[in-house]
Backbone as JSON Lines, residues from 0, in Angstrom:
{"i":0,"aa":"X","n":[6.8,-2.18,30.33],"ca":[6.16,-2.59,29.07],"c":[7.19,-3.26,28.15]}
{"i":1,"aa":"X","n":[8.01,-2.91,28.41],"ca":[9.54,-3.32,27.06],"c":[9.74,-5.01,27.27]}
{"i":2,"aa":"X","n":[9.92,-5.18,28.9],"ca":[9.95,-6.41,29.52],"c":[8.67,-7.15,28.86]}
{"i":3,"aa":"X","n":[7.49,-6.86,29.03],"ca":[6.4,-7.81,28.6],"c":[6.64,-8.43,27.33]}
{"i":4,"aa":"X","n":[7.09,-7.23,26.61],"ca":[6.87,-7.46,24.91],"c":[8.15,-8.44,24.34]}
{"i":5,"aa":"X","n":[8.96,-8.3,25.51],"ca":[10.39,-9.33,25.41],"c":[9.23,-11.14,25.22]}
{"i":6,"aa":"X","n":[8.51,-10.82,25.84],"ca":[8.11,-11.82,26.29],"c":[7.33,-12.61,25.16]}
{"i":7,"aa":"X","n":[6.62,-11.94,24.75],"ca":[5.03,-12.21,24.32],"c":[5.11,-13.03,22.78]}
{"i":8,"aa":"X","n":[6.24,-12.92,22.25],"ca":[6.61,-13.88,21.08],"c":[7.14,-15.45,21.54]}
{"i":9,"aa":"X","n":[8.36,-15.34,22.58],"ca":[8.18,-16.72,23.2],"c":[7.36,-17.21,23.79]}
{"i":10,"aa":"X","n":[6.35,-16.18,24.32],"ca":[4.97,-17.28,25.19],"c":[4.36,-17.91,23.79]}
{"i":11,"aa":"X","n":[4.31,-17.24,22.96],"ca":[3.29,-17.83,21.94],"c":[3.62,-18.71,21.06]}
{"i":12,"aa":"X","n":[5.2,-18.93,21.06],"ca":[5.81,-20.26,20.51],"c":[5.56,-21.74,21.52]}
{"i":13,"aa":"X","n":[5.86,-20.86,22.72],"ca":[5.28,-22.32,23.99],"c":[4.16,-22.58,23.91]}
{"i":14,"aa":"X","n":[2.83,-21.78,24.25],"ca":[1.68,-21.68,23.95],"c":[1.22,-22.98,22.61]}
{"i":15,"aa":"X","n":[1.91,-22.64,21.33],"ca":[1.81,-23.9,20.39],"c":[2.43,-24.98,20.44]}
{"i":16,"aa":"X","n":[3.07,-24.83,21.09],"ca":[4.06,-26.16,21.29],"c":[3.22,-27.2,22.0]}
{"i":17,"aa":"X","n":[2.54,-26.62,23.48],"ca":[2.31,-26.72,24.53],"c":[0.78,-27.58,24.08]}
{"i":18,"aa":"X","n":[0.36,-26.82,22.76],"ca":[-1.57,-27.35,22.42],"c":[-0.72,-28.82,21.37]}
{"i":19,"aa":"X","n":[-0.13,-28.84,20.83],"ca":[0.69,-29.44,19.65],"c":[1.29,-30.79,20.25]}
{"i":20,"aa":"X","n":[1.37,-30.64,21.55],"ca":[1.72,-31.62,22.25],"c":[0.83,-32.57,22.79]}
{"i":21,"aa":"X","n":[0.25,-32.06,23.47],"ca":[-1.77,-32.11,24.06],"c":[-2.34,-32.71,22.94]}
{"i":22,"aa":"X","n":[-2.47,-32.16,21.9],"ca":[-3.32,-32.69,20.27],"c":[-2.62,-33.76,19.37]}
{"i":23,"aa":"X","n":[-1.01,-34.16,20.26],"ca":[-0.59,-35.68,19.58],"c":[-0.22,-34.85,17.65]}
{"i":24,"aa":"X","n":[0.0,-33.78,17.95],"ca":[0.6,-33.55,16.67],"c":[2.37,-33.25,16.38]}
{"i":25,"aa":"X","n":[2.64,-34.01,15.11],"ca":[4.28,-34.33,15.32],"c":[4.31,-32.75,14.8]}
{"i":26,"aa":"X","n":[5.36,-31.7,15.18],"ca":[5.49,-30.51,15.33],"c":[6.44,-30.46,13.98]}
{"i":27,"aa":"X","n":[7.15,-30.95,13.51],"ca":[8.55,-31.33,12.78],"c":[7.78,-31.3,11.22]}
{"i":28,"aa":"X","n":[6.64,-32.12,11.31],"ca":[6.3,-32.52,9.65],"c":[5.17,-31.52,10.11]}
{"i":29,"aa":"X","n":[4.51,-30.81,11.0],"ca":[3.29,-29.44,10.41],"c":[4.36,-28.54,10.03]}
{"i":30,"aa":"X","n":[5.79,-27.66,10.86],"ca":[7.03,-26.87,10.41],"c":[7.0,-27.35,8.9]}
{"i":31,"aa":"X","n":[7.51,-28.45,8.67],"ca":[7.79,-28.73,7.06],"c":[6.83,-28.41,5.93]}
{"i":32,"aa":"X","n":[5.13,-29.06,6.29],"ca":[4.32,-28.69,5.6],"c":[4.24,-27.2,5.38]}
{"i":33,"aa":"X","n":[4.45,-26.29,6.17],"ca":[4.22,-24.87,6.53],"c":[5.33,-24.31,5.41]}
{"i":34,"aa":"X","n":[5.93,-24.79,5.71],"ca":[7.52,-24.4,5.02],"c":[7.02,-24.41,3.71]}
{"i":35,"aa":"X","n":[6.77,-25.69,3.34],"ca":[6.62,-26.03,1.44],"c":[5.41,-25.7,1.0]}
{"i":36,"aa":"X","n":[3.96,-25.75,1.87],"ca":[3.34,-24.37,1.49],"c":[3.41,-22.8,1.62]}
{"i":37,"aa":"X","n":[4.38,-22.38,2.05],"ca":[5.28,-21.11,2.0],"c":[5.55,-20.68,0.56]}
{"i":38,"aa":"X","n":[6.57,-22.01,0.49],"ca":[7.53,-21.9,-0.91],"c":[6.23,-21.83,-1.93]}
{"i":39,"aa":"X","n":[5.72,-22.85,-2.28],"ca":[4.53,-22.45,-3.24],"c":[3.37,-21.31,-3.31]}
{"i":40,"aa":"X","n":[3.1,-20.84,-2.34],"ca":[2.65,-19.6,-2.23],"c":[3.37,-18.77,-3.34]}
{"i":41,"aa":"X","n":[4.82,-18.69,-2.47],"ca":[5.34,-17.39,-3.21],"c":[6.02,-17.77,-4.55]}
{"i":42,"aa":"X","n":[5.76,-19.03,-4.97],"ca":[5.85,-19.16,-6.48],"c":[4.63,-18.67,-7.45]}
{"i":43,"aa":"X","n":[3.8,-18.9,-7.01],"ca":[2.21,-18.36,-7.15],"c":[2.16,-17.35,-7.08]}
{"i":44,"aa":"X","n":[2.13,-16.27,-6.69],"ca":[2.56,-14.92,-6.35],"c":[3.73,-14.01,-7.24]}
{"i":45,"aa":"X","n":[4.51,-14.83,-7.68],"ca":[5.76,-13.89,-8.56],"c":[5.31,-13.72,-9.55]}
{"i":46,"aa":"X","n":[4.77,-14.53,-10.76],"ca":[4.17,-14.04,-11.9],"c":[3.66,-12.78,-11.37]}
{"i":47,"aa":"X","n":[2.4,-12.61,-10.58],"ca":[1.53,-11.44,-10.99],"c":[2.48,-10.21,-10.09]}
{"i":48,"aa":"X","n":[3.19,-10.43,-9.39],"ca":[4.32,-9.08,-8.53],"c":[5.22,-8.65,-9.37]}
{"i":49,"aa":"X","n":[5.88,-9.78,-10.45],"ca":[6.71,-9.48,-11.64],"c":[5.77,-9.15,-12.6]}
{"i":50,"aa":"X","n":[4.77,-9.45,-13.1],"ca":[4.05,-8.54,-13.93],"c":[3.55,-7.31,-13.59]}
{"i":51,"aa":"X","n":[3.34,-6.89,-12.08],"ca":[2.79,-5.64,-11.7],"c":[3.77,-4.98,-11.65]}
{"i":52,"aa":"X","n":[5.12,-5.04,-11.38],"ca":[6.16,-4.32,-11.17],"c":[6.67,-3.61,-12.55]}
{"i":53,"aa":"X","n":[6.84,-4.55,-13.52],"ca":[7.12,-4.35,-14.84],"c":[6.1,-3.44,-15.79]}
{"i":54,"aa":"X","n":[4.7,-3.47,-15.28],"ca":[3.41,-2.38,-15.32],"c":[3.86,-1.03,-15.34]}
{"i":55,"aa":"X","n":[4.17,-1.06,-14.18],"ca":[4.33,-0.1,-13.19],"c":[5.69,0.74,-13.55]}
{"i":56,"aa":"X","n":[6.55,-0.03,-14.41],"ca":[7.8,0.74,-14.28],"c":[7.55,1.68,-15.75]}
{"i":57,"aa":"X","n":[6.76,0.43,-16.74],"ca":[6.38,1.04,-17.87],"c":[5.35,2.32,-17.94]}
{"i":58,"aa":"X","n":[4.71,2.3,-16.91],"ca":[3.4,3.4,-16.66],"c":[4.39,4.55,-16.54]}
{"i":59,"aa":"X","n":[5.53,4.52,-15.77],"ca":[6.08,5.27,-15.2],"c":[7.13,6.21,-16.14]}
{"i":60,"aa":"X","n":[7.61,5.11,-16.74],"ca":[8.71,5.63,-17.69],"c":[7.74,6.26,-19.28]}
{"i":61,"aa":"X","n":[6.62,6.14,-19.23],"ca":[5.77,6.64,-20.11],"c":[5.63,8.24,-19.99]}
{"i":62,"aa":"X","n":[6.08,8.54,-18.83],"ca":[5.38,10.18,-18.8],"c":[4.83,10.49,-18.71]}
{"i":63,"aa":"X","n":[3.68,9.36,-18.81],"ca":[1.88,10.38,-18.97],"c":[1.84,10.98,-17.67]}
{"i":64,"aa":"X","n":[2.31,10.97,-16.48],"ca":[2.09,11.56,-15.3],"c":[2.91,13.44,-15.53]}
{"i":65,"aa":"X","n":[3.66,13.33,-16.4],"ca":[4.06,14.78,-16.44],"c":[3.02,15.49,-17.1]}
{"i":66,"aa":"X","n":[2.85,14.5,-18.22],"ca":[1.5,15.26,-18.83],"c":[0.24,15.99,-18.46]}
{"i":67,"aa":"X","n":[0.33,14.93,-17.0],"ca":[-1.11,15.05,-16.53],"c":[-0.35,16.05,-15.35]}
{"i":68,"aa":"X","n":[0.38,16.26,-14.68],"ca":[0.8,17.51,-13.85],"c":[1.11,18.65,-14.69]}
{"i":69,"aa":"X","n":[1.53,18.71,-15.93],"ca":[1.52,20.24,-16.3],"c":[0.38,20.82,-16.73]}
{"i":70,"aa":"X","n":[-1.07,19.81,-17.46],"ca":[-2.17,20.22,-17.38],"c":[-2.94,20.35,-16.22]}
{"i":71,"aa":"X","n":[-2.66,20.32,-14.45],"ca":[-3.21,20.12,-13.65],"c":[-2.87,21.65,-13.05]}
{"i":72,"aa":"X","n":[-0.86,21.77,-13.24],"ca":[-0.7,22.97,-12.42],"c":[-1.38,23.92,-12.52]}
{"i":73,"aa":"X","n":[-1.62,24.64,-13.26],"ca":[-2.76,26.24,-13.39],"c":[-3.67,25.82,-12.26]}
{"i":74,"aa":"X","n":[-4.45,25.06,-12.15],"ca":[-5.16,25.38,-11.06],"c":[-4.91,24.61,-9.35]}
{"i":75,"aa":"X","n":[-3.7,23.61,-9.41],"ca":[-3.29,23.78,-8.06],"c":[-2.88,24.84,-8.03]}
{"i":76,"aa":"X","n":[-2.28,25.67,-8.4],"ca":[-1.31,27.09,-8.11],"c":[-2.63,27.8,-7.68]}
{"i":77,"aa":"X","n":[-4.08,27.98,-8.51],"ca":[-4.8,28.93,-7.62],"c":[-5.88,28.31,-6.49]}
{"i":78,"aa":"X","n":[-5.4,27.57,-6.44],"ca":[-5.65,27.03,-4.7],"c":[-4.88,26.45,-3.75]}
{"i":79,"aa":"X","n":[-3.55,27.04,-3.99],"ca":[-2.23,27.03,-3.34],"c":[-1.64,26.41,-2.69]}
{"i":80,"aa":"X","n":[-1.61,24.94,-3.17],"ca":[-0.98,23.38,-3.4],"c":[-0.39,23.32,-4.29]}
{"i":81,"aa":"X","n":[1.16,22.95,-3.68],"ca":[1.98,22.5,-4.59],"c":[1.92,21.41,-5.47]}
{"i":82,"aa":"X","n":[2.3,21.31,-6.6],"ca":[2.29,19.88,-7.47],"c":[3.23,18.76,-7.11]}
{"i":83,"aa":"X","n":[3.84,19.18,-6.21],"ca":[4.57,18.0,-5.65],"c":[3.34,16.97,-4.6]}
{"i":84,"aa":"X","n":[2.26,17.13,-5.04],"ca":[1.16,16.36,-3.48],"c":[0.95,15.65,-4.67]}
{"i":85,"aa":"X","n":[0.84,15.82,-6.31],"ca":[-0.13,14.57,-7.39],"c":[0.64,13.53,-7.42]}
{"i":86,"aa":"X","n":[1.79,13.6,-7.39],"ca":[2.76,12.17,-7.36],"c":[1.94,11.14,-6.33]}
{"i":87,"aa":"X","n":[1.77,11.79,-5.42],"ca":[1.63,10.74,-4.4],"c":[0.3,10.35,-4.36]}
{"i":88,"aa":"X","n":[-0.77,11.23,-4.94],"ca":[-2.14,11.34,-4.84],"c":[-1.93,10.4,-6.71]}
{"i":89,"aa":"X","n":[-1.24,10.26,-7.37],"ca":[-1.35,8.72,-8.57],"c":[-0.83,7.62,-8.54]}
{"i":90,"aa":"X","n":[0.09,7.58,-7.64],"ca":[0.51,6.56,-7.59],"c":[0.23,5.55,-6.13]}
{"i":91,"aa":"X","n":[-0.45,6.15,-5.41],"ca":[-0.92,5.7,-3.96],"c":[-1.39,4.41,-4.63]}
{"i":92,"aa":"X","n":[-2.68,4.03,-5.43],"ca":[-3.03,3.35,-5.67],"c":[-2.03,1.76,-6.22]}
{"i":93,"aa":"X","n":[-1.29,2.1,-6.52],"ca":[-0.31,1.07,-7.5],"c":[0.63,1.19,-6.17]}
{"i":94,"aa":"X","n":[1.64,1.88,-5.66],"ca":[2.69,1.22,-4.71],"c":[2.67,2.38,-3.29]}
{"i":95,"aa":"X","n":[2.52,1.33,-2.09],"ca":[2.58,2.06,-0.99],"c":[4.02,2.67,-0.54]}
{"i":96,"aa":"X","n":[4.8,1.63,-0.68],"ca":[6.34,2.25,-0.53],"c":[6.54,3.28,-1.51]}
{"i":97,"aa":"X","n":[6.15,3.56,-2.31],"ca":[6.28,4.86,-3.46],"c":[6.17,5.99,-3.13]}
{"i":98,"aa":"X","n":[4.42,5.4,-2.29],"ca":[4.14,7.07,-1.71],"c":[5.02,7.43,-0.61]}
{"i":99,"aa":"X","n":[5.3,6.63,0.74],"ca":[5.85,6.61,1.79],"c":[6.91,7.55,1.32]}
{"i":100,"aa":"X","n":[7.55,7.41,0.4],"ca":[8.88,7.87,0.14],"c":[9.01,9.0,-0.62]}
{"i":101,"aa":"X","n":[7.49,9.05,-1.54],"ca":[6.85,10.75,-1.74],"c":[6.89,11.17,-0.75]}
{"i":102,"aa":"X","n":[5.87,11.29,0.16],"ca":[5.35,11.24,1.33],"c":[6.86,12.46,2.04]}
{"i":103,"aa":"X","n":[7.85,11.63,2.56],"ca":[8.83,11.53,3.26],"c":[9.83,12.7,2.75]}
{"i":104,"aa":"X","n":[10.23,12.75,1.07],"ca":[10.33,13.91,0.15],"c":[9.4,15.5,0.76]}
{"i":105,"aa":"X","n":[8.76,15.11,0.85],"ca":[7.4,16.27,1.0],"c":[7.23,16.79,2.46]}
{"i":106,"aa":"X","n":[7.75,16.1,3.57],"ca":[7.97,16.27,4.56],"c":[9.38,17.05,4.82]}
{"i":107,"aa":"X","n":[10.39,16.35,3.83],"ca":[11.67,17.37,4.57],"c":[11.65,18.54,3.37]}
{"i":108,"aa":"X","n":[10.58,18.79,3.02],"ca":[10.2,20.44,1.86],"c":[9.95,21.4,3.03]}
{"i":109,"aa":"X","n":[8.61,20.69,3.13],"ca":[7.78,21.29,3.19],"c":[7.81,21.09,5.0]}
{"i":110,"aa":"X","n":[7.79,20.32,5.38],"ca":[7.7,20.03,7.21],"c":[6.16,19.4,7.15]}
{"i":111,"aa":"X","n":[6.58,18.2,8.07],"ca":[5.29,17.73,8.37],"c":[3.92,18.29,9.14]}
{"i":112,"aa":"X","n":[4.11,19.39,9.96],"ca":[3.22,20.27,10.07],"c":[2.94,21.34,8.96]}
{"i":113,"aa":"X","n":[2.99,21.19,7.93],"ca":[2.74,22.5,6.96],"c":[1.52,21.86,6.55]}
{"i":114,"aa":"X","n":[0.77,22.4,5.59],"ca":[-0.62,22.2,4.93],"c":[-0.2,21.14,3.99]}
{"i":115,"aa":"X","n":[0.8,20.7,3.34],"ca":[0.88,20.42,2.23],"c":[1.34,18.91,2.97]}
{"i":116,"aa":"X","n":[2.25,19.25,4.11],"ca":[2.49,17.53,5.14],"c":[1.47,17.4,5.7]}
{"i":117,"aa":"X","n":[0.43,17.7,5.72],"ca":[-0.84,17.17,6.74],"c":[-1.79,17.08,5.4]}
{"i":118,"aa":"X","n":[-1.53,17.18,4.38],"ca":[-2.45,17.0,3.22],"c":[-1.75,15.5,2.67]}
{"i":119,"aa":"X","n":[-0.56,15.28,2.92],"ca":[0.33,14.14,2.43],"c":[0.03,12.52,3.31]}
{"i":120,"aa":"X","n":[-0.31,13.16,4.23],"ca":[-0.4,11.92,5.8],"c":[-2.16,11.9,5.5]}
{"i":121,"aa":"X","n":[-2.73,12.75,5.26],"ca":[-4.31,12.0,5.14],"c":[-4.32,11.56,3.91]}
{"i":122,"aa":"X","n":[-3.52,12.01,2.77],"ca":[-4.0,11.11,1.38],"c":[-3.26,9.39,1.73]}
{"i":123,"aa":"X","n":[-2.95,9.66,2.41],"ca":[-1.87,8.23,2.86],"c":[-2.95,7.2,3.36]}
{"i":124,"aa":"X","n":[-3.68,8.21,4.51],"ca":[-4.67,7.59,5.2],"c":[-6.02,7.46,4.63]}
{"i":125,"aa":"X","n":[-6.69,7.77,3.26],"ca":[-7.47,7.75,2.96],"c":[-7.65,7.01,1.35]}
{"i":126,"aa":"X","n":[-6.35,6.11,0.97],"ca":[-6.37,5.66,-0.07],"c":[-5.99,3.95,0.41]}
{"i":127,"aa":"X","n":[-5.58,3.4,-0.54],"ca":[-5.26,2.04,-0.5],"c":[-4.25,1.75,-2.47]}
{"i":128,"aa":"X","n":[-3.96,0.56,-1.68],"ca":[-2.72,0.04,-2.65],"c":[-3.61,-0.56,-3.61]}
{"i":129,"aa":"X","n":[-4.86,-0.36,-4.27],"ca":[-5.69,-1.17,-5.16],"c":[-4.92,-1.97,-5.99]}
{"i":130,"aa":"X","n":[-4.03,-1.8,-6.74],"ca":[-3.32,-2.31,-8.12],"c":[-3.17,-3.48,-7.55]}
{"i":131,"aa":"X","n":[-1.78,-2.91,-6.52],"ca":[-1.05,-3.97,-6.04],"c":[-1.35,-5.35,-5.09]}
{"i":132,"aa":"X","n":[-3.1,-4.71,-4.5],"ca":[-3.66,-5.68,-3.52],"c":[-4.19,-6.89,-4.66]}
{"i":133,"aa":"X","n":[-4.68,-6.07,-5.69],"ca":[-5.37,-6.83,-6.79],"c":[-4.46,-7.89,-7.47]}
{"i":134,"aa":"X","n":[-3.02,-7.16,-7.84],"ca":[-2.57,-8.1,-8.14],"c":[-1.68,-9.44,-7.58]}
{"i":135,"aa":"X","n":[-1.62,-8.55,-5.89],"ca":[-0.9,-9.92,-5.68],"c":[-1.6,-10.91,-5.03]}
{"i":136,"aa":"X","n":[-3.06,-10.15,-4.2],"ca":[-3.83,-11.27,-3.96],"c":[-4.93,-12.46,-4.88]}
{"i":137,"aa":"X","n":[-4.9,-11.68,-5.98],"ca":[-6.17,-12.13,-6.97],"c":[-4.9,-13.25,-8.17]}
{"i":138,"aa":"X","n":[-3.88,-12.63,-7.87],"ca":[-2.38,-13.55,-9.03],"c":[-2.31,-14.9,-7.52]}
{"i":139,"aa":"X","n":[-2.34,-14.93,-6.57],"ca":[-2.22,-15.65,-5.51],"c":[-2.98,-17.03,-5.96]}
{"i":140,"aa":"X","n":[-4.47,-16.71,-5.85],"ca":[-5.66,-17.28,-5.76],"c":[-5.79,-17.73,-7.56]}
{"i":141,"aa":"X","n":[-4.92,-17.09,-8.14],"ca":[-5.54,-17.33,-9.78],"c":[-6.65,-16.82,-10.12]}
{"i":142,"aa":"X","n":[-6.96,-15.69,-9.63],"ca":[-8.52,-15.39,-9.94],"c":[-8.0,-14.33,-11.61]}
{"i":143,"aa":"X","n":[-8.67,-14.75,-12.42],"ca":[-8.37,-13.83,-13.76],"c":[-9.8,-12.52,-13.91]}
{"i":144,"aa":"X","n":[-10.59,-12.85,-13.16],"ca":[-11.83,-11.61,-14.0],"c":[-11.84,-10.58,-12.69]}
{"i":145,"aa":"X","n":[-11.14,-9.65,-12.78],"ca":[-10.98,-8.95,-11.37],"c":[-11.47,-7.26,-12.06]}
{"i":146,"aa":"X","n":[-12.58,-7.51,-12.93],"ca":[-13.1,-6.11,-13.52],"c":[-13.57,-5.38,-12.17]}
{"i":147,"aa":"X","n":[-14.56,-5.82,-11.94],"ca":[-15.69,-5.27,-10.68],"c":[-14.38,-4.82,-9.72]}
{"i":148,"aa":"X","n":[-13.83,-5.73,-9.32],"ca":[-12.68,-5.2,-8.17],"c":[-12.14,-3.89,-8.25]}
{"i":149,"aa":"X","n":[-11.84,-4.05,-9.64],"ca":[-10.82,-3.22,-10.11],"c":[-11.49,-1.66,-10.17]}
{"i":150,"aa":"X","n":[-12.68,-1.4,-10.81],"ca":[-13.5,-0.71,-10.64],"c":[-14.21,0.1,-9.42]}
{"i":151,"aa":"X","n":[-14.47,-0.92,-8.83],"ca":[-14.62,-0.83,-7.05],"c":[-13.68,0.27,-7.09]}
{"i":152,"aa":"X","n":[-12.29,-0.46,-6.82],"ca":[-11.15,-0.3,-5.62],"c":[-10.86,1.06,-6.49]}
{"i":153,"aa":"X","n":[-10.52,1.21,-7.49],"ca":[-10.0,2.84,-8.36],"c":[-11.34,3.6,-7.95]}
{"i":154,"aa":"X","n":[-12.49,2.99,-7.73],"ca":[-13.35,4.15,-7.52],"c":[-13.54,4.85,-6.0]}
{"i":155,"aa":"X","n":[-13.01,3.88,-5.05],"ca":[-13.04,4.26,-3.53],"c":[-11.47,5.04,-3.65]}
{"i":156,"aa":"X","n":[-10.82,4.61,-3.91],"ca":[-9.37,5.4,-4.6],"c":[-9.43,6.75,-4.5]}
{"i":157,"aa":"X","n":[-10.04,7.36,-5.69],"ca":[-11.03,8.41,-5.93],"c":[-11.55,8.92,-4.91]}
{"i":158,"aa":"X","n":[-12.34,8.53,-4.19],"ca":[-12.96,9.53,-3.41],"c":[-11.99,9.42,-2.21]}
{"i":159,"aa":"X","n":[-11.3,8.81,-1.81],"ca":[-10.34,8.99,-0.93],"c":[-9.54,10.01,-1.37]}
{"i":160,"aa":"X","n":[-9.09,10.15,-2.69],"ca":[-8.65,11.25,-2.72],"c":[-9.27,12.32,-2.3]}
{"i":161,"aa":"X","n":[-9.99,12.54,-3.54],"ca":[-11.15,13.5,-3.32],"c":[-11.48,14.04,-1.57]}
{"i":162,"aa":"X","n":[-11.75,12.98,-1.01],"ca":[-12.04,13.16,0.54],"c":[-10.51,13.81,1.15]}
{"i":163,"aa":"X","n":[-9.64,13.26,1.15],"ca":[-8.4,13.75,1.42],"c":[-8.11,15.44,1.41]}
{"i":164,"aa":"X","n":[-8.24,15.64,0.35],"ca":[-8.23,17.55,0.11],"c":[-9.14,18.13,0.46]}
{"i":165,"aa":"X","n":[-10.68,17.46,0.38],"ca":[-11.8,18.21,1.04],"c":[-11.65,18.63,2.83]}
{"i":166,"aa":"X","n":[-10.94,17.09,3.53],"ca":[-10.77,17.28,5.15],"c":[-9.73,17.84,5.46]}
{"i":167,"aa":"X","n":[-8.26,17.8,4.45],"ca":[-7.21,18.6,4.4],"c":[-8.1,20.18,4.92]}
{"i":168,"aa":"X","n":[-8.64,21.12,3.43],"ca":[-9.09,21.68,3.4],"c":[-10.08,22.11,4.77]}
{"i":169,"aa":"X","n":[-10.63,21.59,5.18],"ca":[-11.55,21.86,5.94],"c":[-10.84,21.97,7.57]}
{"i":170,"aa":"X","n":[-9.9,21.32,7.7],"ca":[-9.34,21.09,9.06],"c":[-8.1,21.75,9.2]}
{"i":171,"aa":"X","n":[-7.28,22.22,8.01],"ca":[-6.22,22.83,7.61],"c":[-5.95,23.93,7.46]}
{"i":172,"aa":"X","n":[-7.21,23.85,5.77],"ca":[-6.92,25.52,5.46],"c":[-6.9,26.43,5.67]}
């Protein structure tokens, strides 16, 4: 298998070469075009990744998340989840590498077979990057009225959580 997979990126550079040749297309100026719509892409794209980032650092450095974990602990404690799982269960939504690295924290605690690492790997699996999809695909496209989205996506968010601790719970506890 190792051998195949050596393979399977140069077949598919020949493979285009091979139709590119056949179809009378100069290979040199589609590379270039590709290239300089690349570059503009990701000029298009930095506003709203530098504005989401800068969001995000401010959300962060605000505190309201302590706020909202010391009014939360009393009752994770009597259903015997640690408060180290809300980090990752608020911020899932806004940055995936965030959680990963919650996530990863929570694993060398706790061990990835414990209740609290198999509660960490399905909130992983049952949420999405809403903020960040929103903002870098909808800042991409220029789309400015991204209410409904936004709404949507925090509300499937939500029950992914929600769903997360219920199947935790149910398959775990």
């Amino acid at each position: 298998m190792r051998e195949f997979s050596t393979y399977i990126v140069p077949t598919f550079v020949l493979v285009i070469l091979i139709y590119a040749i056949k179809k009378k297309i100069n290979i040199y100026d589609a590379f270039l075009q590709g290239a300089k719509d690349g570059i503009l892409t990701t000029f298009h794209i930095a506003p709203a990744v530098i504005a989401m980032v800068f969001a995000i650092n401010l959300f962060l450095n605000s505190h309201f998340l302590e706020f909202i974990f010391a009014f939360l602990n009393p009752f994770f404690n009597k259903i015997g989840v640690p408060i180290s799982i809300l980090p990752m269960a608020f911020i899932r939504p806004i940055s995936g590498t965030a959680t990963l690295a919650i996530m990863n924290n929570i694993f060398s605690i706790y061990g990835p077979d414990s209740f609290v690492g198999r509660l960490a790997s399905t909130l992983q699996g049952c949420t999405d990057t809403t903020i960040y999809v929103l903002a870098l695909y909808f800042g991409s496209i220029k789309v400015t009225k991204t209410r409904h989205a936004l709404v949507a996506g925090l509300f499937a968010d939500m029950v992914g959580i929600i769903m997360a601790f219920v199947i935790t719970f149910l398959f775990f506890g």
